[in-house]
Each structure stands twice: as C-alpha cells, then as structure tokens.
C-alpha positions in Angstrom: 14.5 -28.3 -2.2 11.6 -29.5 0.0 13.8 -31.8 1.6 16.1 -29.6 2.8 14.9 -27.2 6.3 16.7 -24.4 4.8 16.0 -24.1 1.5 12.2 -24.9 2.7 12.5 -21.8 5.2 13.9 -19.5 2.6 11.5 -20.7 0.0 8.7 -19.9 2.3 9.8 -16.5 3.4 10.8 -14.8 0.3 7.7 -15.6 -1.5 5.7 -14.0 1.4 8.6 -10.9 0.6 8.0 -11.1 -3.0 3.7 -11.4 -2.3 4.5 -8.1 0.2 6.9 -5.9 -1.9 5.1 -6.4 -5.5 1.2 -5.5 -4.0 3.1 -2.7 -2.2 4.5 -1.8 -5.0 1.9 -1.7 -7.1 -0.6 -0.4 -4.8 1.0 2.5 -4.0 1.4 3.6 -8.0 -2.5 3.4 -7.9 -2.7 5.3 -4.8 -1.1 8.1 -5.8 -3.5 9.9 -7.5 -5.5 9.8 -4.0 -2.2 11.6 -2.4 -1.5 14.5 -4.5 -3.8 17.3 -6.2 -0.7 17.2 -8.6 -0.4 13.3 -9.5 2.0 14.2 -12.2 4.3 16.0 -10.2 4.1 13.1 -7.3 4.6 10.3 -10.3 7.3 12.3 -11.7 9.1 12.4 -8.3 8.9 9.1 -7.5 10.1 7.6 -10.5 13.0 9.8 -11.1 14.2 8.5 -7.6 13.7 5.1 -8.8 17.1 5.0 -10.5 19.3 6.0 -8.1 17.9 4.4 -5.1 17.8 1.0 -6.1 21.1 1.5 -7.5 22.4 2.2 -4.0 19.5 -0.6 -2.4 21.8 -3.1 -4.8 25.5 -1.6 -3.1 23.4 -1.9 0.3 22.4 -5.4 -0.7 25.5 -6.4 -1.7 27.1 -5.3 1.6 25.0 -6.3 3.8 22.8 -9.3 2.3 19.0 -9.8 2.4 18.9 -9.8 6.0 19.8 -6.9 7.0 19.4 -5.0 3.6 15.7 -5.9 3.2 14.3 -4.3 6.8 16.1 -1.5 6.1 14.2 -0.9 2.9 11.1 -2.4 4.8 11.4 0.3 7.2 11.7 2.9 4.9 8.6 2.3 3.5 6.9 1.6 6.8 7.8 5.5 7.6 6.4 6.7 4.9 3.4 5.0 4.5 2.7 5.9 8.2 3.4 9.2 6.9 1.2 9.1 4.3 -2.0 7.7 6.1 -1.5 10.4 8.5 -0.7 13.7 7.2 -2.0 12.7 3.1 -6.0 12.8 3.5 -7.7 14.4 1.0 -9.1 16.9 2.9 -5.7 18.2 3.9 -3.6 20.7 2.0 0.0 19.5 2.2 2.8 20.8 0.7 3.3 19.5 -3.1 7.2 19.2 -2.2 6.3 17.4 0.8 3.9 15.5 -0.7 6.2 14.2 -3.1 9.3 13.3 -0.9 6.8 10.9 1.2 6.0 9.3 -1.6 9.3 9.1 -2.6 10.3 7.8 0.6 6.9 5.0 0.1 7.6 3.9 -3.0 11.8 3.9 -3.3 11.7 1.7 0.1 9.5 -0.4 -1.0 11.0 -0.6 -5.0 14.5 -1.5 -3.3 12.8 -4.4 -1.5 11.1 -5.6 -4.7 14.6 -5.5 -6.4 16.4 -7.2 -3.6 13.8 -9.9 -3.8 15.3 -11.1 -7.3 18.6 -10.6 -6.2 17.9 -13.0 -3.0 16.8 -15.6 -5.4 20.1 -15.9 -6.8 22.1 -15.7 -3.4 19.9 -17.8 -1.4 19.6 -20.4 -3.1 22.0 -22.9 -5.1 22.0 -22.6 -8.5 19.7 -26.1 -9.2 17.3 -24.3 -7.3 17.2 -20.6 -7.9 15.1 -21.0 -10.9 12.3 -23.1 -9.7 12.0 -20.6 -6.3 12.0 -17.1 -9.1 9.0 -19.5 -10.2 7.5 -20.0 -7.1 7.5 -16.7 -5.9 6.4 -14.6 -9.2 3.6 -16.9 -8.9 2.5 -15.9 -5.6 3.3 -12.3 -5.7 1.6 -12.2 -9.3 -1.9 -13.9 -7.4 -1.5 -11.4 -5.0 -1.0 -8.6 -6.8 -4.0 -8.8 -8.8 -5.6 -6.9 -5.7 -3.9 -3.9 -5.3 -6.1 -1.7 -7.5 -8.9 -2.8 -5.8 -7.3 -2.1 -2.4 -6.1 1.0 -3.8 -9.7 2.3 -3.9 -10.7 1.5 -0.3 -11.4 5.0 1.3 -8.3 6.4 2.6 -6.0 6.3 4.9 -6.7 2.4 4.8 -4.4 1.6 2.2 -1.6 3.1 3.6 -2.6 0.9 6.5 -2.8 -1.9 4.6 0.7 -1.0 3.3 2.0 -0.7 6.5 0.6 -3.7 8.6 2.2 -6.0 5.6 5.8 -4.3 4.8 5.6 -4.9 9.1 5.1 -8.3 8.7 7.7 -9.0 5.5 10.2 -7.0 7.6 9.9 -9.3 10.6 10.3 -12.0 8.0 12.9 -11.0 6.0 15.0 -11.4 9.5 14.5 -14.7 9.6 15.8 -15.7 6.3 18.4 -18.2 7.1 21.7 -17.2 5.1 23.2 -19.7 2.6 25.7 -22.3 4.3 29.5 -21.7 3.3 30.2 -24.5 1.6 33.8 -26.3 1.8 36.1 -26.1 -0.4 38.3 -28.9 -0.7 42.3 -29.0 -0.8 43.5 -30.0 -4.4 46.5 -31.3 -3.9 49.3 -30.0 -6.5 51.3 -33.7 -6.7 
C-alpha cells in the first residue's frame, strides 16, 4: 500500500478528511447548546435532517465521486459555520427558525462528508487494501476527536472558527485525492 504513490496519497488524505469531518462532527453536537436558547429545538432540527441529507450526499457521492462530492459538502459546512461564528453569539437574539436551519446547514454538510469518508474507503482503494486504510483512518480521526468537547468550550465564536479553518483545509484536500486507476480488463477469448 506504501509502495504504491497512489494508494500512499489517498491514504494520506482521507485520514486527514476522516480527522476533519469526525471532530467537526462531533464538535459541533457539543456546540450547540452555545448556539441556541432552545438546544432541543436546534438538536431536534439537525438530526431530523440527518436522514435525508446524507441519503441524497450518498446519490451525490455516487454521481460525482469523492472529489467533487466531498467539497461540496465541505463547503456547505464552511457556510454555515461562517454563519454561525457571525450572527450566533450569545449575546445576540436570533431567530429560533434561523437558528436552527444554520445549524442544519453546519452539521448535514459536515455529516455528509463524515459518510462519504467510509464510502471513499471502499472506492478508493482495492479491496486488499480498503480494510487496513478504514483502520488507519478511524484511528486518526478517533485521536483527534477526543478534543472536540474541549474545543467546544473555548469562548465563542472560536469554535466555529476552528470549524471553519479545518473543513477549509479538508476541502482543499479532498481535491487532490487521486481517483482509482481503471483497471484493464482482458479479452477472453470464446475458442
């Protein structure tokens, strides 16, 4: 797997996507009771659009593969969380319905690119390989991840900052995954 640029280069970036998307993730769940005076409300929100987006991030997924269907999501979640840090401070009054479609808009962008990060695992990569990079990248994400309530706590907006600056940085990667190489398929000859 090493031995091979490609597989190395994928490897490399979609365990920096799977580190970005599952502290995102999981940061933003802790966040929310920072966003809304209603957290049950925002909570409820976000995960009932949880089920249909990331059906329709798998279709987009599907369609367009991880390299264009990951920045997409990425962006997504870029706009809100830009949204968030600026119109969300505790201080302001915002709109609960508001409130609750930018998180919506956080968290479903950045659920769909946690989703499409197993799904890559079995596209990207051969089949000898897909299990040892799943491994691979859980173990990094999980490291990683360990921080986000603590982030989560930091005095606001700088979370959503935090967000923002790394979704950035996994979108610029996530264009420069390498797509698997069509492999040939020999004649068989019916003699």
């Amino acid at each position: 797997m090493i031995k091979i640029r490609r597989h190395l280069v994928n490897l490399s970036i979609l365990i920096f996507l799977w580190v970005a998307a599952s502290f995102n993730l999981y940061m933003i769940s802790f966040y929310m009771k920072y966003v809304s005076n209603n957290i049950f409300v925002a909570t409820l929100t976000s995960c009932l659009g949880d089920i249909p987006l990331s059906i329709g991030g798998g279709f987009l997924y599907h369609h367009l593969g991880p390299k264009y269907a990951m920045p997409i999501f990425l962006a997504a979640a870029i706009m809100g969380s830009i949204s968030l840090a600026t119109w969300a401070a505790p201080d302001k009054k915002l709109n609960i319905v508001i409130m609750s479609i930018l998180v919506l808009f956080t968290r479903s962008g950045i659920k769909c690119t946690f989703d499409s990060c197993y799904l890559a695992n079995a596209t990207i990569f051969p089949a000898i390989f897909a299990g040892t990079a799943f491994g691979l990248c859980n173990i990094g994400a999980k490291l990683v991840t360990i921080f986000a309530p603590v982030m989560a706590e930091i005095t606001p907006p700088t979370p959503m900052i935090i967000f923002s600056a790394l979704s950035a940085m996994a979108l610029v990667a996530a264009l420069n995954i390498i797509p698997p190489a069509k492999e040939k398929v020999k004649a068989v000859s019916a003699h």
